[in-house]
C-alpha positions as CSV (number, residue, x, y, z in Angstrom):
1,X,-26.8,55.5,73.4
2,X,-30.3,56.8,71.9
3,X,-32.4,59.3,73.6
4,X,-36.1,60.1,72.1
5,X,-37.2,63.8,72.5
6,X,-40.1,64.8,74.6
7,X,-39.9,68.7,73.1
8,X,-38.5,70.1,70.4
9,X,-34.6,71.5,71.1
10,X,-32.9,74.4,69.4
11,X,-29.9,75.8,70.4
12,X,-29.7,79.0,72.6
13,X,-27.9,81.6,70.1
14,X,-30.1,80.3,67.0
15,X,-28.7,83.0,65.2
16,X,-24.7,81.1,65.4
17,X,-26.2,77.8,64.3
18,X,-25.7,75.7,61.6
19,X,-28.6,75.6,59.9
20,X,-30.3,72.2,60.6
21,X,-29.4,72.1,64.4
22,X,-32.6,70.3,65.6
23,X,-33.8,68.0,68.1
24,X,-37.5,67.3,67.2
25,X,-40.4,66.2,69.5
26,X,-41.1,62.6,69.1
27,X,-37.6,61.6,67.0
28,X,-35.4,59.3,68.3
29,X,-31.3,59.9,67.8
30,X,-28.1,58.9,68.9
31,X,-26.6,60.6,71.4
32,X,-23.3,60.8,73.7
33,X,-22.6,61.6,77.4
34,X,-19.2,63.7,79.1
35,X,-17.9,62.0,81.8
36,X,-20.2,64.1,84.0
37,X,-23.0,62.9,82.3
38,X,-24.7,65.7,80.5
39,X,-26.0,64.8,77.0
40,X,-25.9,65.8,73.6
41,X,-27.9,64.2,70.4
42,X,-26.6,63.6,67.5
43,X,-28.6,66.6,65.3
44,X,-29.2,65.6,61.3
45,X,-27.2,67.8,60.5
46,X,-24.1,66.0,62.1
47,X,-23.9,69.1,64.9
48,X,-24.4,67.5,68.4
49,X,-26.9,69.6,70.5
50,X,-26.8,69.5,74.4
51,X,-30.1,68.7,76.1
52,X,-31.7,69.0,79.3
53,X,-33.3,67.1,82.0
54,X,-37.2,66.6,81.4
55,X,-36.5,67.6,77.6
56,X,-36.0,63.6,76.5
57,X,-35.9,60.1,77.8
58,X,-33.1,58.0,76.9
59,X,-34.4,54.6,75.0
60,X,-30.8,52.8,75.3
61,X,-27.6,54.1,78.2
62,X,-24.5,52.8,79.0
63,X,-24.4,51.7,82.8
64,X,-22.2,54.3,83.8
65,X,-24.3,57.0,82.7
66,X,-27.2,54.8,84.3
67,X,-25.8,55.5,87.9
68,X,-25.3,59.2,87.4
69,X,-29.1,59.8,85.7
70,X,-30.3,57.2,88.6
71,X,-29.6,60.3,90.8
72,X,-30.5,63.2,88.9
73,X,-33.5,62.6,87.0
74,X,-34.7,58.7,86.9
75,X,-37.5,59.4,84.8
76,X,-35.5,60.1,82.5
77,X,-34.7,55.9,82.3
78,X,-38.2,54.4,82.4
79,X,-38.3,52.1,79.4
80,X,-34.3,52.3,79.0
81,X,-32.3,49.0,77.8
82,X,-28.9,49.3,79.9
83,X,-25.8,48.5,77.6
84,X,-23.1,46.4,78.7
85,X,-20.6,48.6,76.7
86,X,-18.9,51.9,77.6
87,X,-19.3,54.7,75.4
């Protein structure tokens, strides 16, 4: 799954961070999904970072997570290729 970030995300309690824990505006990364559904990228630092709705867009999503975001924020999908896999 790849989401591409519409803000720039850092995490809450900077100060017990990697360093490197970043989510840049305008970046594209991989991502993954809990079986609820929330999100979390894939930071360059290898740390995953959790993100919120209205804070990216995903650019690829399994169909199961599809169904859940269908419901919670579907602008979140425009422009999203469904995958056939589960993640």
């Amino acid at each position: 799954m790849k989401i591409r970030m519409l803000e720039t995300v850092l995490p809450d309690l900077l100060f017990l961070a990697k360093p490197g824990t970043i989510l840049q505006s305008g970046n594209e990364y991989e991502a993954r999904a809990n079986k609820n559904g929330a999100i979390s990228g894939l930071c360059p630092n290898g740390e995953y970072l959790g993100v919120r709705p209205g804070e990216f867009v995903f650019k690829s999503v399994p169909a199961w997570v599809q169904a859940i975001w269908a419901e919670v924020n579907p602008q979140a999908l425009d422009g999203t290729r469904i995958e056939n896999k589960k993640e």
